[in-house]
Backbone atoms as SQL, in Angstrom:
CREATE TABLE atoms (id INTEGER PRIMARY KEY, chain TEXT, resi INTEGER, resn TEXT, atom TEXT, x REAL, y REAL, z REAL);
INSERT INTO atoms VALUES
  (1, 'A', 1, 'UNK', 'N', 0.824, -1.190, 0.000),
  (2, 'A', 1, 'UNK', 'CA', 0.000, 0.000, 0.000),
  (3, 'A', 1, 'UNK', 'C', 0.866, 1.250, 0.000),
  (4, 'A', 2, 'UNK', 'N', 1.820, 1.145, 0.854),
  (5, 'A', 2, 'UNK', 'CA', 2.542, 2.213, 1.137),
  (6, 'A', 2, 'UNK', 'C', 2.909, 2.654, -0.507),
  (7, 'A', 3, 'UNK', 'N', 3.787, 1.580, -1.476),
  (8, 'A', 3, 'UNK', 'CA', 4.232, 1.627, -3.019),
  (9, 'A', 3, 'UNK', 'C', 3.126, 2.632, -3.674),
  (10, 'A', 4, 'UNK', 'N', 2.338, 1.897, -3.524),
  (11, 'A', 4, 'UNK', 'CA', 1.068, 2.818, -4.464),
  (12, 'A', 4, 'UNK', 'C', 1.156, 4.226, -4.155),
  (13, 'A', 5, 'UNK', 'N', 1.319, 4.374, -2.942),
  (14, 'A', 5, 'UNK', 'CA', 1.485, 6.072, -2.797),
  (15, 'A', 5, 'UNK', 'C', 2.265, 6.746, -2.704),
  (16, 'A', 6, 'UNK', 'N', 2.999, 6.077, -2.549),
  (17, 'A', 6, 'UNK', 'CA', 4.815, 6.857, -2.972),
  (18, 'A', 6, 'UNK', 'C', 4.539, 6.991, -4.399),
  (19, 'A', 7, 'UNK', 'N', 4.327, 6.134, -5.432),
  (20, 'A', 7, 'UNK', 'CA', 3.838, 6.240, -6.807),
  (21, 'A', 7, 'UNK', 'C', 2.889, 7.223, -7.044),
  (22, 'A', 8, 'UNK', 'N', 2.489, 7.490, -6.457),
  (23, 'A', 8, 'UNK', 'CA', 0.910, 8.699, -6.752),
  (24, 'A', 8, 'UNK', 'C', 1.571, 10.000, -6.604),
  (25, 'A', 9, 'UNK', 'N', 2.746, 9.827, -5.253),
  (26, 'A', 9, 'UNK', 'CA', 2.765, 10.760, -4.794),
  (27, 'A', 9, 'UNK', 'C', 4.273, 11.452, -6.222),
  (28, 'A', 10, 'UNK', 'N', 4.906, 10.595, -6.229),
  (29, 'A', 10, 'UNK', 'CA', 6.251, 10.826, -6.986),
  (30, 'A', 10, 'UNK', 'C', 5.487, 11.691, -8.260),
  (31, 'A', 11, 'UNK', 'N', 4.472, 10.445, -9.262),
  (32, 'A', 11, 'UNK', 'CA', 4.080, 11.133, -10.599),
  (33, 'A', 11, 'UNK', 'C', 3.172, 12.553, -9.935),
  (34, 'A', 12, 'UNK', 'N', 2.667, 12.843, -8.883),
  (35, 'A', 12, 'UNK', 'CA', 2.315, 14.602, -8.992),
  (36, 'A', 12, 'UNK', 'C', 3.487, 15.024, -8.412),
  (37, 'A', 13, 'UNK', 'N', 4.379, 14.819, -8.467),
  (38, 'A', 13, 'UNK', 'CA', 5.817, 15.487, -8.336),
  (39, 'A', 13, 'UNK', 'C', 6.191, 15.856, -9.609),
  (40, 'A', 14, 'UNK', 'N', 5.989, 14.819, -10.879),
  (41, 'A', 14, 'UNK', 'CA', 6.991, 14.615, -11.634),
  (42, 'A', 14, 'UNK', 'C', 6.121, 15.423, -12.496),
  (43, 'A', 15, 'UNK', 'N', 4.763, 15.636, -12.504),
  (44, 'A', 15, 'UNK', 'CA', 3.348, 16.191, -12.928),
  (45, 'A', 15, 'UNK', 'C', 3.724, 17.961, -12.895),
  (46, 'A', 16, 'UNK', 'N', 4.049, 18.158, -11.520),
  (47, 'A', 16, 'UNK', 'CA', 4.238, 19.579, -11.051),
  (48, 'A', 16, 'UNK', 'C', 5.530, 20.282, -11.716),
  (49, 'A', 17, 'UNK', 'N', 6.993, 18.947, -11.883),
  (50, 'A', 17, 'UNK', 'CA', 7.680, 19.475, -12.302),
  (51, 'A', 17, 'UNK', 'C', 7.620, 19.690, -13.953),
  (52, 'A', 18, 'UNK', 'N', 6.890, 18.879, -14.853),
  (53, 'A', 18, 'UNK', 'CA', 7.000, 19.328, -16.129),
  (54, 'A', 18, 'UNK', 'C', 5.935, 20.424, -16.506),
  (55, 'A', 19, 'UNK', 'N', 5.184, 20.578, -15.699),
  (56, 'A', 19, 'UNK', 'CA', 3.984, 21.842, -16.103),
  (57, 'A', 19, 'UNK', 'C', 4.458, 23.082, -15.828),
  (58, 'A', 20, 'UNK', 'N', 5.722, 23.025, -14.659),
  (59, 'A', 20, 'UNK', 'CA', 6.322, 24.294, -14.113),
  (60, 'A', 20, 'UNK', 'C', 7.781, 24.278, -14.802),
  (61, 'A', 21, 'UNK', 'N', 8.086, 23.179, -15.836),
  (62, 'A', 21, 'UNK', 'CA', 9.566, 23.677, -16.536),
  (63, 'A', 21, 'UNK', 'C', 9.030, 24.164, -18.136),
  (64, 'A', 22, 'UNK', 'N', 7.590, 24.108, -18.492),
  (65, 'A', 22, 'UNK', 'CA', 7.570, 24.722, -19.786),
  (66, 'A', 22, 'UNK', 'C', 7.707, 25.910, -19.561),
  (67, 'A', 23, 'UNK', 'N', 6.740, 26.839, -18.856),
  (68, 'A', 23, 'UNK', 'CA', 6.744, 28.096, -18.837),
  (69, 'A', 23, 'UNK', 'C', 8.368, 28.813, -18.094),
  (70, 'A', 24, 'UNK', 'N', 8.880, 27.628, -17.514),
  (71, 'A', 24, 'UNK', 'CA', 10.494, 28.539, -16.903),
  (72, 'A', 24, 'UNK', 'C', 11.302, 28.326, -17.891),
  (73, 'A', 25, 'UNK', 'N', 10.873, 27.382, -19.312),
  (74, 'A', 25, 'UNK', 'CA', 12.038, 26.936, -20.230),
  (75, 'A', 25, 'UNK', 'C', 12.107, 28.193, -21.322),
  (76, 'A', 26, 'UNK', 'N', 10.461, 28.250, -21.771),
  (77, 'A', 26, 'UNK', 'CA', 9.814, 29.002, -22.860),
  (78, 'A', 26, 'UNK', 'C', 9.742, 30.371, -22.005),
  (79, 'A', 27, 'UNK', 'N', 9.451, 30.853, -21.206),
  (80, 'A', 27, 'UNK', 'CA', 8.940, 32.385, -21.148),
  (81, 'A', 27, 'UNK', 'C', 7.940, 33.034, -21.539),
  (82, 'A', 28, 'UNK', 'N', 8.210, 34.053, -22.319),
  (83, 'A', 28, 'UNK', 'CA', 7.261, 34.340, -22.908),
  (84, 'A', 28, 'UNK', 'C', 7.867, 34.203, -24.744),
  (85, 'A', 29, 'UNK', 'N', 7.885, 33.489, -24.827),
  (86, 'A', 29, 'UNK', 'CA', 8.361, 33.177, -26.535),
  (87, 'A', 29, 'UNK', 'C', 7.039, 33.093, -26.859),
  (88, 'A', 30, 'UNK', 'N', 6.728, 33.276, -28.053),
  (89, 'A', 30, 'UNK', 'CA', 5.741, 33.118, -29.106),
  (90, 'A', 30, 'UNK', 'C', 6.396, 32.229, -30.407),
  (91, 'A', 31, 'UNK', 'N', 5.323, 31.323, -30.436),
  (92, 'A', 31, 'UNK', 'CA', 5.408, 30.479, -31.515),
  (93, 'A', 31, 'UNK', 'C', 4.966, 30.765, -32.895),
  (94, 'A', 32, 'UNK', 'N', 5.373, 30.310, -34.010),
  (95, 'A', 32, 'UNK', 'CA', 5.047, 30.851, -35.550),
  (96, 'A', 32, 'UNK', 'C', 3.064, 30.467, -35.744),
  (97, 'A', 33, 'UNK', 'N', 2.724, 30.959, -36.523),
  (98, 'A', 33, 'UNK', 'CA', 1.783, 30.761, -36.800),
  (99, 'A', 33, 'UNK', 'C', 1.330, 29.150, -37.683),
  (100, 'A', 34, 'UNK', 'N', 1.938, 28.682, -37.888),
  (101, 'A', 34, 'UNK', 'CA', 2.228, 27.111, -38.313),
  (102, 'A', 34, 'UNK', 'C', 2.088, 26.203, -37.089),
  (103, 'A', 35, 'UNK', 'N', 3.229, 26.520, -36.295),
  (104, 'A', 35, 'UNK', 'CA', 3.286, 25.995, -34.835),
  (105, 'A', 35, 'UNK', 'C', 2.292, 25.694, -34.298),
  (106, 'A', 36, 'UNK', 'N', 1.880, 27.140, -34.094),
  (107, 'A', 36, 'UNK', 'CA', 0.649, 26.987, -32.786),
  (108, 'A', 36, 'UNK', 'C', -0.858, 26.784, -33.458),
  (109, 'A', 37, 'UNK', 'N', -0.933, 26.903, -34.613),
  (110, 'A', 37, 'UNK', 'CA', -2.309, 26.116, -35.116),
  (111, 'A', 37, 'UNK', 'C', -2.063, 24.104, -34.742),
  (112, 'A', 38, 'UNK', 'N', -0.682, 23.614, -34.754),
  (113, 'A', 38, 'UNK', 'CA', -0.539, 22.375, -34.892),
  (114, 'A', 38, 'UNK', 'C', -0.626, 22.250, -33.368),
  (115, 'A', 39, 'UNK', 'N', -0.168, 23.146, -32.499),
  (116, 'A', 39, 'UNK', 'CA', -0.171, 23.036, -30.941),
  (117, 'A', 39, 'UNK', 'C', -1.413, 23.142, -30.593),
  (118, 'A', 40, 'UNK', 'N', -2.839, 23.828, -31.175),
  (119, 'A', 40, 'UNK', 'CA', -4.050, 24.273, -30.562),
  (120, 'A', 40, 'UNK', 'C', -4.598, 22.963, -31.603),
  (121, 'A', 41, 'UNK', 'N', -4.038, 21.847, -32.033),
  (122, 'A', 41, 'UNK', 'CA', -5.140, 20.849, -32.710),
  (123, 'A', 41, 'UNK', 'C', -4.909, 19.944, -32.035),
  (124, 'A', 42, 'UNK', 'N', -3.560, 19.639, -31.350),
  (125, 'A', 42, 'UNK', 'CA', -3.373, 18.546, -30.345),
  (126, 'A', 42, 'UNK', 'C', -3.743, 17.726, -29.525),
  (127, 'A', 43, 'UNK', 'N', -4.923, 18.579, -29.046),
  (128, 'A', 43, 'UNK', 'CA', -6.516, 18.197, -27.428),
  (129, 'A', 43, 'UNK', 'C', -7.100, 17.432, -28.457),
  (130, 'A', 44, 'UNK', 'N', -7.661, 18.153, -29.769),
  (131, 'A', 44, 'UNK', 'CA', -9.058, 17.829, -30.141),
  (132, 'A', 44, 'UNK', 'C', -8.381, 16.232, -30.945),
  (133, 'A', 45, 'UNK', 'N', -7.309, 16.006, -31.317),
  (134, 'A', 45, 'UNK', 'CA', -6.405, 14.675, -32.233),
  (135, 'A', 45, 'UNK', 'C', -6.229, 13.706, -30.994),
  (136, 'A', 46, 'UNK', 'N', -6.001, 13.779, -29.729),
  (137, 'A', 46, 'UNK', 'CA', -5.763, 13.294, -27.910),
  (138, 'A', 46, 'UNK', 'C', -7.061, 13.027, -28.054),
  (139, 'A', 47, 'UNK', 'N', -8.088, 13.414, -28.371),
  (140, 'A', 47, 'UNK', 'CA', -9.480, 13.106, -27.675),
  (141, 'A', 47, 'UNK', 'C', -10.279, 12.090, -28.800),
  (142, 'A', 48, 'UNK', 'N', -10.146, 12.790, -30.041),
  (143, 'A', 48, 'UNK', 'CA', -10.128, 11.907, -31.388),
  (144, 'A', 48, 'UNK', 'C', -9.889, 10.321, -31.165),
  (145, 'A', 49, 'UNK', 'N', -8.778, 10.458, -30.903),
  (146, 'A', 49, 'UNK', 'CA', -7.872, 9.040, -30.150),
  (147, 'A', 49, 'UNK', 'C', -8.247, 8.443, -29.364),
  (148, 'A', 50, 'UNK', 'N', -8.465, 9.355, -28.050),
  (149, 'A', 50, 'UNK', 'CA', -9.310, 8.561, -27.090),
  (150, 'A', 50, 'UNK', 'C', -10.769, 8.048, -26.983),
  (151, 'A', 51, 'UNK', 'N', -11.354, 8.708, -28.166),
  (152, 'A', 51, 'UNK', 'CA', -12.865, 8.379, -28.554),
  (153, 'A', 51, 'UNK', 'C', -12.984, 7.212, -29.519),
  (154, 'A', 52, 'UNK', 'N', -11.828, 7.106, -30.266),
  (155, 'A', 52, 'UNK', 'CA', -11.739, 6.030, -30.898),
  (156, 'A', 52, 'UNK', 'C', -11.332, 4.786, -30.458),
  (157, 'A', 53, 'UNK', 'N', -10.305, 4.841, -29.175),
  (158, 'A', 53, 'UNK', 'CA', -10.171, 3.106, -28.419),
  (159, 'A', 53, 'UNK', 'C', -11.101, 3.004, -27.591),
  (160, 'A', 54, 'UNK', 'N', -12.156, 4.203, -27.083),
  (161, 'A', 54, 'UNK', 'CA', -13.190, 3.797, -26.504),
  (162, 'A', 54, 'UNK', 'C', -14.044, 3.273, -27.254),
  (163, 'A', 55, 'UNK', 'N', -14.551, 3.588, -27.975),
  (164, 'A', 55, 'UNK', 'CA', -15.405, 3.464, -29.280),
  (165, 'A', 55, 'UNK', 'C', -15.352, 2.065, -29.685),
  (166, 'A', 56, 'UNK', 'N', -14.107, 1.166, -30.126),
  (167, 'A', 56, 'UNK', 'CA', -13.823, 0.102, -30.813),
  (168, 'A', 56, 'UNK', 'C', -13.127, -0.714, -29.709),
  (169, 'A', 57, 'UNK', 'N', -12.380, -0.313, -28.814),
  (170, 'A', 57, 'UNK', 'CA', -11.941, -1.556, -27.496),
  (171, 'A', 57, 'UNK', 'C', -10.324, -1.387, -27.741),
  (172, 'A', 58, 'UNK', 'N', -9.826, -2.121, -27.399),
  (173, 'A', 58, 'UNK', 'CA', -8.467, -1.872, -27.272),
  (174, 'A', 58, 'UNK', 'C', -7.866, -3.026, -28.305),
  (175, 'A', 59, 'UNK', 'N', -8.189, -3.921, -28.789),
  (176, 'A', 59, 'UNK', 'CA', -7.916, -4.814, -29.729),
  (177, 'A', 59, 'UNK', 'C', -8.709, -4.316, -31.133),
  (178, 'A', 60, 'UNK', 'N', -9.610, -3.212, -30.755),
  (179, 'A', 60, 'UNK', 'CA', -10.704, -3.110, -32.028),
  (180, 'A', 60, 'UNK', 'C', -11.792, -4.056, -32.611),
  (181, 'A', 61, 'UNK', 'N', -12.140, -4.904, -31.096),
  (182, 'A', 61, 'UNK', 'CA', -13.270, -5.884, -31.212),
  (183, 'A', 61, 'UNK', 'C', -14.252, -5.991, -30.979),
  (184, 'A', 62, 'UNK', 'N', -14.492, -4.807, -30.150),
  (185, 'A', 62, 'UNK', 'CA', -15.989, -3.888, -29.314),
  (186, 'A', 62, 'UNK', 'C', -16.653, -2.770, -29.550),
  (187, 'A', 63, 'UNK', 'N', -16.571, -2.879, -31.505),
  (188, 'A', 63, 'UNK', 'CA', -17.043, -1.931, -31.933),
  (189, 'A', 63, 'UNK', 'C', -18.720, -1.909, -32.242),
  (190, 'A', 64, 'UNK', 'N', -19.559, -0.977, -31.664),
  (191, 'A', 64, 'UNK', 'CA', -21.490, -0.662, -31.833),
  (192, 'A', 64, 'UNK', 'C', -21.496, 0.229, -32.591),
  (193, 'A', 65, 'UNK', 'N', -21.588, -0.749, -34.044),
  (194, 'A', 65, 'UNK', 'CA', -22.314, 0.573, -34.851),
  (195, 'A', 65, 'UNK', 'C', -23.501, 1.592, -34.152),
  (196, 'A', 66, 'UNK', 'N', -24.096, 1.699, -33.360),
  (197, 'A', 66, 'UNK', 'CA', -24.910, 2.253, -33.351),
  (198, 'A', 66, 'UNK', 'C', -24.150, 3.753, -32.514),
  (199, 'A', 67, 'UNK', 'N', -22.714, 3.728, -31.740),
  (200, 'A', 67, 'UNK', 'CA', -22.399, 4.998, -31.377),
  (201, 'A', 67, 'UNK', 'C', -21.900, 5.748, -32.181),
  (202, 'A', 68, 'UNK', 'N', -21.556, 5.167, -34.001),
  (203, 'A', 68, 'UNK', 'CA', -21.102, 5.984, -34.746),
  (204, 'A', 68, 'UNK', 'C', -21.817, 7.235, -35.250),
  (205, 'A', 69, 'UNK', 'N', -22.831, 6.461, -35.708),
  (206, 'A', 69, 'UNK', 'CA', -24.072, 7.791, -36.822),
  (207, 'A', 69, 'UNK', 'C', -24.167, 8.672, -35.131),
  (208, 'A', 70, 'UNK', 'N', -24.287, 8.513, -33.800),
  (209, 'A', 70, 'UNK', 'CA', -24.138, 9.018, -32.680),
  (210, 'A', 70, 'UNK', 'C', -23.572, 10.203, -32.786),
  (211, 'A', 71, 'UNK', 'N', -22.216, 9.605, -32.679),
  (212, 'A', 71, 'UNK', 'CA', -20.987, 10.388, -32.537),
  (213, 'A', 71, 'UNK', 'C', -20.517, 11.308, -34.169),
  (214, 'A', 72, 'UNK', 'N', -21.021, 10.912, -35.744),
  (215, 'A', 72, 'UNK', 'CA', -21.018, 11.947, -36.138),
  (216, 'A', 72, 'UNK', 'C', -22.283, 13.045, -36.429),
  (217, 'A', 73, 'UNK', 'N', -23.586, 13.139, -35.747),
  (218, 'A', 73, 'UNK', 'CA', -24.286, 13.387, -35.234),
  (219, 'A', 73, 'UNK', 'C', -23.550, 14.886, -34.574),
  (220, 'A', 74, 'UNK', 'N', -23.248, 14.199, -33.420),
  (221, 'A', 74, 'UNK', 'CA', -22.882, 15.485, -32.579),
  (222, 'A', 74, 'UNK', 'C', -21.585, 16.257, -33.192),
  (223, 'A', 75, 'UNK', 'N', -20.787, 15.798, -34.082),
  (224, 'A', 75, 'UNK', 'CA', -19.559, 16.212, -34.825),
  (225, 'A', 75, 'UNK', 'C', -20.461, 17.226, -35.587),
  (226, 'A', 76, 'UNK', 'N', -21.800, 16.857, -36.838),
  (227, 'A', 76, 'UNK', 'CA', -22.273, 18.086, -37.271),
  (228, 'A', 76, 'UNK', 'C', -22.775, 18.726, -36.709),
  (229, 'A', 77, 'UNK', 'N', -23.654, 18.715, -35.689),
  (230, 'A', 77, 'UNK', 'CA', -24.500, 19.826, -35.034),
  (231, 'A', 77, 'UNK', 'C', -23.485, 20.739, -34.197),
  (232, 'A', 78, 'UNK', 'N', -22.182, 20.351, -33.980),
  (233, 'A', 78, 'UNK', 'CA', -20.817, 21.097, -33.540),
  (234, 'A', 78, 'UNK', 'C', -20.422, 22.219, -34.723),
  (235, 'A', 79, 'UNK', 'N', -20.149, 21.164, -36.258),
  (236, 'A', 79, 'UNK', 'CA', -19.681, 22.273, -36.845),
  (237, 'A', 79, 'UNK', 'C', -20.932, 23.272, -37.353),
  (238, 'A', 80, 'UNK', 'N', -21.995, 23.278, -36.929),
  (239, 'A', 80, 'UNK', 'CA', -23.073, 23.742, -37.272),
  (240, 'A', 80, 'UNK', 'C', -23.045, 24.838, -35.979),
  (241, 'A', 81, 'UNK', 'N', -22.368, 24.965, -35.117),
  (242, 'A', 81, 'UNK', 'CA', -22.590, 25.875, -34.293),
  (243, 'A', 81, 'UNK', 'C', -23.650, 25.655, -33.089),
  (244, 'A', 82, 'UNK', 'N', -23.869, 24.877, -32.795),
  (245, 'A', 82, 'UNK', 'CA', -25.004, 24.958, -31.529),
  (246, 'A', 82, 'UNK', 'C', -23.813, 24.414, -30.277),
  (247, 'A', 83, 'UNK', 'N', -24.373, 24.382, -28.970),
  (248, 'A', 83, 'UNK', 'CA', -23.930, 24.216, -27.785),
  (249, 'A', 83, 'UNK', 'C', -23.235, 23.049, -27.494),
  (250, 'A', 84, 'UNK', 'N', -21.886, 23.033, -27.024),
  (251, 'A', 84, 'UNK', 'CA', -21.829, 21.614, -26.298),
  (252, 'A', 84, 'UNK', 'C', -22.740, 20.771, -25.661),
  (253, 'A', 85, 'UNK', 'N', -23.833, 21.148, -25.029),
  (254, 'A', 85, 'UNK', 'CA', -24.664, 20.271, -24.229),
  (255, 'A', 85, 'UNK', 'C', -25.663, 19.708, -24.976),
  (256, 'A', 86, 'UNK', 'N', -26.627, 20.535, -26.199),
  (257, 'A', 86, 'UNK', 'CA', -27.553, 20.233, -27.446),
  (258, 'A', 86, 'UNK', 'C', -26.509, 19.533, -28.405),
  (259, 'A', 87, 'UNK', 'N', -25.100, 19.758, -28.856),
  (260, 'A', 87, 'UNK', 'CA', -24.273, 18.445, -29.669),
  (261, 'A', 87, 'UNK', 'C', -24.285, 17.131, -28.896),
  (262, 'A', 88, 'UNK', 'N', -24.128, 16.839, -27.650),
  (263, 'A', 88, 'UNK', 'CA', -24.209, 15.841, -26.798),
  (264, 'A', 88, 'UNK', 'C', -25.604, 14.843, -27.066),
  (265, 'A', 89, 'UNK', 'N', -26.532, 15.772, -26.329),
  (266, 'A', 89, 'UNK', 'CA', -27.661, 15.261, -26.362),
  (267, 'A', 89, 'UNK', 'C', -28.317, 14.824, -27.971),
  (268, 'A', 90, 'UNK', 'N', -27.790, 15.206, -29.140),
  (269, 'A', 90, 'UNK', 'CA', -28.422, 14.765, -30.562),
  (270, 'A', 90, 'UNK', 'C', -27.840, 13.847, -30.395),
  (271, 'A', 91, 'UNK', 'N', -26.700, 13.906, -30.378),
  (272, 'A', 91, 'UNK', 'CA', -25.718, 12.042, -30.462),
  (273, 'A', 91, 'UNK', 'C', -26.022, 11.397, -29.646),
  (274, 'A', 92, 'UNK', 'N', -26.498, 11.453, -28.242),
  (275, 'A', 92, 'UNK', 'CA', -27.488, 10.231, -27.752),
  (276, 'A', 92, 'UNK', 'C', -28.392, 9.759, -28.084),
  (277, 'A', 93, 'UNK', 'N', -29.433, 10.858, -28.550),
  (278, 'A', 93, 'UNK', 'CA', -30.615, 10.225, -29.195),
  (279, 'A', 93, 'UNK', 'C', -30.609, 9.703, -30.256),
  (280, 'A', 94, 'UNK', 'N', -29.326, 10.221, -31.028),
  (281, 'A', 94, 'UNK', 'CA', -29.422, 9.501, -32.411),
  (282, 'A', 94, 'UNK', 'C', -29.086, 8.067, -31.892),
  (283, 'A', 95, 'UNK', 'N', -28.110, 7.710, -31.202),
  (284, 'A', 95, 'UNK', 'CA', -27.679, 6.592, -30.729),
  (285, 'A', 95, 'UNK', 'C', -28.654, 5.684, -30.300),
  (286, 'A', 96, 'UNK', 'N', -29.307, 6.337, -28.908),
  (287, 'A', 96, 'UNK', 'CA', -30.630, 5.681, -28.314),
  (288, 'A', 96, 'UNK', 'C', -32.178, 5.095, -29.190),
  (289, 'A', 97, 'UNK', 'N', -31.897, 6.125, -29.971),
  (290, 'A', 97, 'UNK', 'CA', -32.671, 5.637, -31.172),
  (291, 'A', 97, 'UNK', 'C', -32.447, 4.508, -32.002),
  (292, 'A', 98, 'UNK', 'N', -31.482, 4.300, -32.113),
  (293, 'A', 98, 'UNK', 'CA', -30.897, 3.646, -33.206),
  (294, 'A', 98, 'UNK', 'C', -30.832, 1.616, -32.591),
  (295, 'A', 99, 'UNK', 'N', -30.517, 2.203, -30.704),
  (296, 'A', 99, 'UNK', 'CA', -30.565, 1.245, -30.360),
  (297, 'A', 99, 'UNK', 'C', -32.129, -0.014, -29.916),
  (298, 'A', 100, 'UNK', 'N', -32.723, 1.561, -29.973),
  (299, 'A', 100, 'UNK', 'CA', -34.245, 0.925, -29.995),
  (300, 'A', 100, 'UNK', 'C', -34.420, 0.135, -31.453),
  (301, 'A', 101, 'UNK', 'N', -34.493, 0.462, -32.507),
  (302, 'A', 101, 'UNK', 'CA', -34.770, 0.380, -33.850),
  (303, 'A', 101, 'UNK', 'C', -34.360, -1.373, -33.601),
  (304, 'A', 102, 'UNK', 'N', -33.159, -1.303, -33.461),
  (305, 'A', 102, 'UNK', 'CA', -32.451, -2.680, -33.769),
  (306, 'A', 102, 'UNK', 'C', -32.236, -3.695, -32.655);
């Protein structure tokens, strides 16, 4: 027990120290305009990713069609401009729907 938290405790050490050596490495530098469009796409490509081994399983064997038309569902009513919480809720129902149907 004790391991586990020396471990917890070390990685928010190791957590604290790389979040507090970008800004003491960088400063205030500014990045090119190339850069930081590829730096501000990074979350949404991380989440992409992570929606996709959730989505399909970790071997890619636990894939439900029915969270896809879901999930691009809420992708258009996003680029369409409405709310995070109304993009959410279409891709459930499209989903929930879909799961009734079948």
């Amino acid at each position: 027990m004790i391991a586990m938290w020396s471990a917890v405790a070390a990685l928010a050490v190791i957590n604290l120290v790389f979040k507090g050596a970008g800004p003491a490495i960088l400063g205030d530098h500014q990045f090119g305009a190339r850069t930081q469009t590829a730096l501000d796409a990074l979350p949404a490509a991380l989440l992409a990713g992570l929606i996709a081994v959730d989505l399909l399983g970790p071997h890619w064997d636990n894939a439900d069609w029915t969270m896809l038309p879901g999930l691009a569902t809420a992708g258009v009513a996003r680029t369409r401009g409405l709310p995070h919480l109304a993009c959410i809720l279409a891709g459930v129902a499209v989903t929930a729907a879909l799961r009734t149907l079948g």
